[in-house]
C-alpha positions as CSV (number, residue, x, y, z in Angstrom):
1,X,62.7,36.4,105.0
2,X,65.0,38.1,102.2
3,X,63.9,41.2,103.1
4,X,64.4,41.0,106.9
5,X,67.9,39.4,106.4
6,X,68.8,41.9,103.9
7,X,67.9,44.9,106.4
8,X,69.8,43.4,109.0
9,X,72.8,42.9,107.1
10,X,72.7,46.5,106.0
11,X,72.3,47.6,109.6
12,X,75.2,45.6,111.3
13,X,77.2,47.1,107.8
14,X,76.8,50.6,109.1
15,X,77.6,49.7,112.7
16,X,81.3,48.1,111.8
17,X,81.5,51.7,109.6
18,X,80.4,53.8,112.4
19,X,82.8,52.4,114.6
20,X,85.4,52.5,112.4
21,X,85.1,55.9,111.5
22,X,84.4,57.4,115.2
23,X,87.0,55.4,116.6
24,X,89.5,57.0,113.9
25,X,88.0,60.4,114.8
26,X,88.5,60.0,118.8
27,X,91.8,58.5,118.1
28,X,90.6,55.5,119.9
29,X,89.0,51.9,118.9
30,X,85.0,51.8,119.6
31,X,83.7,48.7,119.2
32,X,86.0,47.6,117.1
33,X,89.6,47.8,116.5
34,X,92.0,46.0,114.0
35,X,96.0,45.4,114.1
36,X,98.1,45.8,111.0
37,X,101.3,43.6,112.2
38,X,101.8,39.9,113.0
39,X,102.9,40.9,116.4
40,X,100.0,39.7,118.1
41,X,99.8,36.2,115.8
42,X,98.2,33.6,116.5
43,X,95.6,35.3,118.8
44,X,95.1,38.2,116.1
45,X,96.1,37.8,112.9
46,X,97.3,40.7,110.9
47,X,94.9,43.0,109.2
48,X,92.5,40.8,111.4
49,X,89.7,43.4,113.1
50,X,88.9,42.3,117.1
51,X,86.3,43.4,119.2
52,X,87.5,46.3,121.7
53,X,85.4,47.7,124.5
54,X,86.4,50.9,125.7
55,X,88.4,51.3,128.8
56,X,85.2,53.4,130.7
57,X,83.7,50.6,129.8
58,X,85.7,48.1,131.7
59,X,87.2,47.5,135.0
60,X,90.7,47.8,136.0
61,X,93.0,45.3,133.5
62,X,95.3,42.9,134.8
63,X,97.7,40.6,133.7
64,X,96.9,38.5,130.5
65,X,94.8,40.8,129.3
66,X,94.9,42.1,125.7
67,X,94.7,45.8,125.8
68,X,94.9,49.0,123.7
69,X,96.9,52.1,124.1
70,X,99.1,55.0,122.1
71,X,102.5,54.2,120.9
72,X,105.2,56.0,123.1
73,X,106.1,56.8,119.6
74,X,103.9,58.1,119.1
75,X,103.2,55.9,115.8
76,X,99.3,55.0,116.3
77,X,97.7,52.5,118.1
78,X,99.5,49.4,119.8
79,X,97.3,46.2,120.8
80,X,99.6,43.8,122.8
81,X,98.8,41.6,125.8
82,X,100.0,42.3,129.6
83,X,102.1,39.7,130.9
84,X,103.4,41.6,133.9
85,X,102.5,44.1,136.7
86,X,105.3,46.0,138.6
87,X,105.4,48.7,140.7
88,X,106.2,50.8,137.5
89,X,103.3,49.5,136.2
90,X,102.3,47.0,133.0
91,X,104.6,45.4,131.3
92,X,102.9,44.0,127.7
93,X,104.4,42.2,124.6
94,X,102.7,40.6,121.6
95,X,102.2,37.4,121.8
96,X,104.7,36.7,118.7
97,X,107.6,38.8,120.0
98,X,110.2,37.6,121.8
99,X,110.5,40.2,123.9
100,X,108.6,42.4,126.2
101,X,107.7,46.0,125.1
102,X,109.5,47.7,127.9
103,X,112.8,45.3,127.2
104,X,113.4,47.4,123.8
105,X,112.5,50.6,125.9
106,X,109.2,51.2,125.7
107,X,108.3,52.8,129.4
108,X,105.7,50.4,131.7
109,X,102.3,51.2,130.6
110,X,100.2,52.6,133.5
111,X,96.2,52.1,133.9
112,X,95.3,55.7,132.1
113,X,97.1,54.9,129.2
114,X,94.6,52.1,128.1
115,X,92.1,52.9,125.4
116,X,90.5,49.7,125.0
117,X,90.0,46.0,126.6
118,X,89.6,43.1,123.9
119,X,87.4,40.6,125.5
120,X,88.2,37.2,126.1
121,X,85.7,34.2,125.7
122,X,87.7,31.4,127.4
123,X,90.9,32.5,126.5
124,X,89.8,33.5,123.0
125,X,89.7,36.6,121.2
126,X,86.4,37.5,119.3
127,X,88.6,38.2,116.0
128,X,87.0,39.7,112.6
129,X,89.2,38.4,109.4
130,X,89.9,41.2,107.0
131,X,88.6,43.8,109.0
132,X,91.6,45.5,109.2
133,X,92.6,45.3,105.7
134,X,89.0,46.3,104.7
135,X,89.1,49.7,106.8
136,X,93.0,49.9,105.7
137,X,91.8,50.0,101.8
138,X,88.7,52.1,102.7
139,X,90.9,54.6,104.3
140,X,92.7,55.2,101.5
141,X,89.8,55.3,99.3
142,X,88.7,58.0,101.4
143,X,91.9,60.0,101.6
144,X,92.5,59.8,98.2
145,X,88.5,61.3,97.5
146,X,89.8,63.7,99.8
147,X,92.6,64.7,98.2
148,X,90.2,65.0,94.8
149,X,88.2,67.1,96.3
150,X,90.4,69.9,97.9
151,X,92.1,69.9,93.9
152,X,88.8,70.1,92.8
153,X,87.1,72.8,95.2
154,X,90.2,74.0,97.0
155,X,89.3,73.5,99.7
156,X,92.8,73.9,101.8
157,X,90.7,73.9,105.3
158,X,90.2,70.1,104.5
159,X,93.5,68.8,104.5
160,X,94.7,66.8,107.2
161,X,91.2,66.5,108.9
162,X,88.7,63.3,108.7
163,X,85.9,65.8,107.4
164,X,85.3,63.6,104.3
165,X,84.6,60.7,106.0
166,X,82.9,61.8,108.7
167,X,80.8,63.7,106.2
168,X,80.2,60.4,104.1
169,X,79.5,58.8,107.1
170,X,76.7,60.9,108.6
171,X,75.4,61.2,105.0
172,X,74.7,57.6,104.5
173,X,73.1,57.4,107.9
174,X,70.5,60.0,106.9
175,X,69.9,59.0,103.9
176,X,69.6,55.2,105.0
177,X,67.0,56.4,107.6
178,X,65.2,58.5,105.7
179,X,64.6,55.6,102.6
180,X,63.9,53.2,105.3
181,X,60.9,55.4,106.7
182,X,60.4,55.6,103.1
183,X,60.1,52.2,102.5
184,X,58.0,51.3,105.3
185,X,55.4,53.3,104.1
186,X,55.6,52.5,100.5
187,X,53.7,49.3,98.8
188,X,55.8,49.3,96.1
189,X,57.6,46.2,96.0
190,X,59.7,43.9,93.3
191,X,58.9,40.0,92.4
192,X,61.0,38.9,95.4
193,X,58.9,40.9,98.0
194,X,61.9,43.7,98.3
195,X,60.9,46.8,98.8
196,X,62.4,48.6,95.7
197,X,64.5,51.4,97.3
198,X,68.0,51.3,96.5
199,X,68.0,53.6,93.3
200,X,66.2,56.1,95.6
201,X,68.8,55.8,98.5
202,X,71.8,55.8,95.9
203,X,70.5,59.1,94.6
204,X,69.7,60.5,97.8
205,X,73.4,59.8,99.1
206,X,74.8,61.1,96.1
207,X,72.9,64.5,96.4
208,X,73.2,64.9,99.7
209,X,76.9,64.4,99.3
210,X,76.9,67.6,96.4
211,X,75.0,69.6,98.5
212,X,77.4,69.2,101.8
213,X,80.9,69.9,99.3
214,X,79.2,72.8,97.2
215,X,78.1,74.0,100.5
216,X,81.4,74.1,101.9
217,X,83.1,75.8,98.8
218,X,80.6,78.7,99.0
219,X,81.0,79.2,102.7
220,X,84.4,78.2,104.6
221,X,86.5,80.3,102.1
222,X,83.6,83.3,102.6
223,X,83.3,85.5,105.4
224,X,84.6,88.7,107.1
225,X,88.5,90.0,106.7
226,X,89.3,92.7,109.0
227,X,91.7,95.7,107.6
228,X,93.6,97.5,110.4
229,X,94.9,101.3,109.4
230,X,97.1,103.1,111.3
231,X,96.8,106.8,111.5
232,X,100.1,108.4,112.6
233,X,101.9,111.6,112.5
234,X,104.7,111.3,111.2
235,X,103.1,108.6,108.8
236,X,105.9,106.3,107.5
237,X,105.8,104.8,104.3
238,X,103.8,101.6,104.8
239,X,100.5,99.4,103.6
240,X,97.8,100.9,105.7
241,X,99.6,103.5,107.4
242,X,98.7,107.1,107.1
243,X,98.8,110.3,108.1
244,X,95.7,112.1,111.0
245,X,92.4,112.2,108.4
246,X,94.0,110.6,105.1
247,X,93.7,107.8,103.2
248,X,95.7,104.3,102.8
249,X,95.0,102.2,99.9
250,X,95.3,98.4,99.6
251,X,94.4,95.2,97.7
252,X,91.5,92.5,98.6
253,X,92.7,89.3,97.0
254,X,89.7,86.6,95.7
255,X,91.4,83.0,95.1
256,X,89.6,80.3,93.8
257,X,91.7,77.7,94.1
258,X,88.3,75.3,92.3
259,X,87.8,74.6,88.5
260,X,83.9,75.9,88.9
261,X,83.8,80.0,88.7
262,X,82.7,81.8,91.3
263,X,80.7,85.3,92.2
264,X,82.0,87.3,95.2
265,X,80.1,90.2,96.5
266,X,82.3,92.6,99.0
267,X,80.5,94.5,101.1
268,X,82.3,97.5,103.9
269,X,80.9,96.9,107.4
270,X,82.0,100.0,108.5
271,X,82.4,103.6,107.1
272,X,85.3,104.9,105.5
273,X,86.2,101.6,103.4
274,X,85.4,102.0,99.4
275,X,85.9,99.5,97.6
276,X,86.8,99.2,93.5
277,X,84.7,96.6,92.5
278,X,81.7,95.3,94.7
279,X,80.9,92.6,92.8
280,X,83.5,90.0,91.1
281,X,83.5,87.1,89.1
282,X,86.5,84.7,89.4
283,X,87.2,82.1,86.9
284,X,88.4,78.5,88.1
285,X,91.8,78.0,89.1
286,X,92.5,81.8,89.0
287,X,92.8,85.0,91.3
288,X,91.4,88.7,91.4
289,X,92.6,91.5,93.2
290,X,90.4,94.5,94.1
291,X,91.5,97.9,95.2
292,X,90.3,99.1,98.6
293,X,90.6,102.6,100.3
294,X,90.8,103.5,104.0
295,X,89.9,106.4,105.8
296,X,92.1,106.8,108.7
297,X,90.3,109.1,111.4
298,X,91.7,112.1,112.4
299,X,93.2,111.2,116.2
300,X,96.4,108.6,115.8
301,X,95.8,104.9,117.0
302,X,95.2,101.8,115.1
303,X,91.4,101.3,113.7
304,X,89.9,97.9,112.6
305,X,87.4,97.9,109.5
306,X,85.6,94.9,108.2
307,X,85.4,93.3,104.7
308,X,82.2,91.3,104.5
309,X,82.9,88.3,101.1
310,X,80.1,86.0,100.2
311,X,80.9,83.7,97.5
312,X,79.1,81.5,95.0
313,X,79.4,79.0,92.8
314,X,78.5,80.1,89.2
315,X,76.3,77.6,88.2
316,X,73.3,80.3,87.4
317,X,73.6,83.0,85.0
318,X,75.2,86.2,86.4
319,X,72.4,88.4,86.7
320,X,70.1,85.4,88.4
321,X,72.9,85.5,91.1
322,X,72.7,89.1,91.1
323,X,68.8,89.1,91.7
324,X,68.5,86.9,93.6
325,X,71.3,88.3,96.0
326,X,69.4,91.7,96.0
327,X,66.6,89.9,97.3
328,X,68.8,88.0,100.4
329,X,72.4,87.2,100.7
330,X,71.5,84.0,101.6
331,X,68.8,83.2,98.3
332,X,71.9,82.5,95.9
333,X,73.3,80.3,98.0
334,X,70.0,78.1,98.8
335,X,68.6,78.1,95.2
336,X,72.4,76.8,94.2
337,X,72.3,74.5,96.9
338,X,68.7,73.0,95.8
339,X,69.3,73.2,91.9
340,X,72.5,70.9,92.3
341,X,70.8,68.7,94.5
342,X,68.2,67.9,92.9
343,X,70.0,67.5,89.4
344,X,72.2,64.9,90.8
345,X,69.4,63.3,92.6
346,X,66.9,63.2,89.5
347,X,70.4,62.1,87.6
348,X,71.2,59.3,90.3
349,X,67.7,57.9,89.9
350,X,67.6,57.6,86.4
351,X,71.0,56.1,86.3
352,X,70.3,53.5,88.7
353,X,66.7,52.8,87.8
354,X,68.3,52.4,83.9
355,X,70.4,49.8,85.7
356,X,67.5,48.0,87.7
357,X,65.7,47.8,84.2
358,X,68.4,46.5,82.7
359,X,69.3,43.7,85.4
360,X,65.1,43.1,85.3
361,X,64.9,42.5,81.7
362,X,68.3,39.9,82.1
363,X,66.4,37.8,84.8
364,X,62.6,38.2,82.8
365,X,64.9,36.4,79.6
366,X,66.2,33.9,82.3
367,X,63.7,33.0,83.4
368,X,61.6,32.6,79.8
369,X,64.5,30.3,78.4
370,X,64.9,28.5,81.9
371,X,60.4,28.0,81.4
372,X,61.3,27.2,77.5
């Protein structure tokens, strides 16, 4: 039965996070929603979580029901009751306020505006305690990994979105499904009767997790850069301005804004671009620049050329990068991808298997003294 219960414990864990995280990501509770003040005390406590079904979900709400909607203030979700219907539409208040919303100027809240319907079993609210502070401390967990990992990678493109916990999300959805096909299919199993898969899952999280943010430093910042020259006559004095047939010079700046050192191979898409250097290595924290000639053609007009960069993480000796990018642009990248994975997976097995010895060999003395 251990097993069982343990499985289904796990699976309504991920359910609270998935709802927790997609409803932060659609700006709108799914599932369940949580309230941060005491305005809505004693019927939701604060940092109390509530079960919320979506408004497509529902039929049409009506007085005394507890509903969700945006802040005319645009300050984040408000969950209060509707204690009024006018021609304007709903008036609401929290059931500890004195006041209505629209009395301290909120405007009537119409139909549309409601995100979410908290059910009511006779004339109760199916309330979660904690939830809210639980998501509220696992938010900031989150944002402050975040914020670890754009100083670490530099990774600007991440700031401000919900791509680190999203990310952690769908990554601990794969890897629970895949170790739970695993474990179906595998008779090994501990005193207890548990199948012996969390080491395995742990690791398999972990990797997955490398792969996804090494992944991303090699291939957001990468990619094409277009160079516009202008060939005029007269030619003023200007970057990328010359005269009929001559040639403008520039720079092509590599930032790795990371503390691991990258490679970057450039590479002209069309003809008339040279560039200096073709190949460069970039240390952590630090910037290159590399010179870059144009060819203007010989009719005046304005003339687009391409700058392909692919970038990768030096983790392999230079000239292995440089082989294996002769070979395919794209064999760096899934050889670095696959070598850090399955380091930190190999690592995050041993780790936690050294910890499921050592928590084995506690209980084995246990339970000799306890027989002694």
């Amino acid at each position: 039965m251990t097993s069982p219960l343990r499985r289904f414990g796990q699976f309504a864990v991920l359910i609270v996070i998935c709802s927790l995280a997609i409803g932060q990501l659609l700006g709108q509770p799914i599932l369940l929603g949580y309230v941060t003040s005491g305005s809505m005390e004693p019927t939701i406590g604060a940092g109390d979580g509530f079960v919320a079904v979506p408004a497509v979900l529902t039929n049409d709400v009506d007085t005394g029901d507890v509903v969700v909607y945006e802040s005319p203030a645009g300050d984040g979700l408000v969950t209060h009751r509707i204690v009024d219907e006018t021609e304007e539409g709903y008036v609401t208040r929290g059931d500890a306020n004195p006041v209505t919303d629209q009395a301290q100027g909120d405007p009537p809240l119409e139909g549309d505006d409601v995100l979410a319907t908290a059910p009511q079993i006779g004339g109760t609210i199916l309330t979660i305690p904690g939830l809210g502070i639980a998501a509220t401390n696992a938010g900031a967990v989150a944002e402050t990994a975040q914020l670890w990992l754009i100083d670490l990678t530099g990774l600007d493109q991440l700031r401000g979105t919900t791509a680190l916990p999203v990310a952690l999300l769908v990554l601990s959805l794969v890897g629970y499904a895949l170790e739970t096909a695993r474990d179906r299919s595998s008779p090994e199993r501990d005193r207890s009767g548990d199948t012996v898969a969390a080491p395995s899952r742990l690791a398999l999280g972990l990797a997955l997790f490398v792969v996804v943010v090494a992944s991303a430093a090699m291939l957001v910042p990468a990619g094409g850069e277009t160079l516009t020259v202008v060939s005029s006559d007269p030619a003023p004095d200007a970057e990328l301005v010359t005269e009929p047939g001559g040639t403008a010079r520039t720079s092509y700046h590599i930032s790795n804004d990371g503390f691991t050192p990258i490679v970057t191979y450039l590479e002209p898409v069309d003809g008339g671009v040279s560039i200096t250097r073709d190949v460069v290595s970039v240390s952590g924290r630090n910037s290159e620049a590399v010179g870059v000639t144009v060819e203007a053609p010989k009719a005046t007009g304005h003339y687009d050329r391409t700058v392909i960069e692919r970038r990768y993480l030096q983790v392999l000796p230079r000239g292995v990068i440089d082989t294996l990018y002769a070979i395919h642009p794209w064999a760096p990248f899934v050889v670095i991808v696959t070598i850090l994975g399955s380091v930190v997976y190999a690592f995050g097995r041993r780790f936690a298997g050294y910890q499921n010895v050592r928590t084995t060999r506690k209980q084995n003395v246990r339970e000799y003294v306890g027989n002694r």
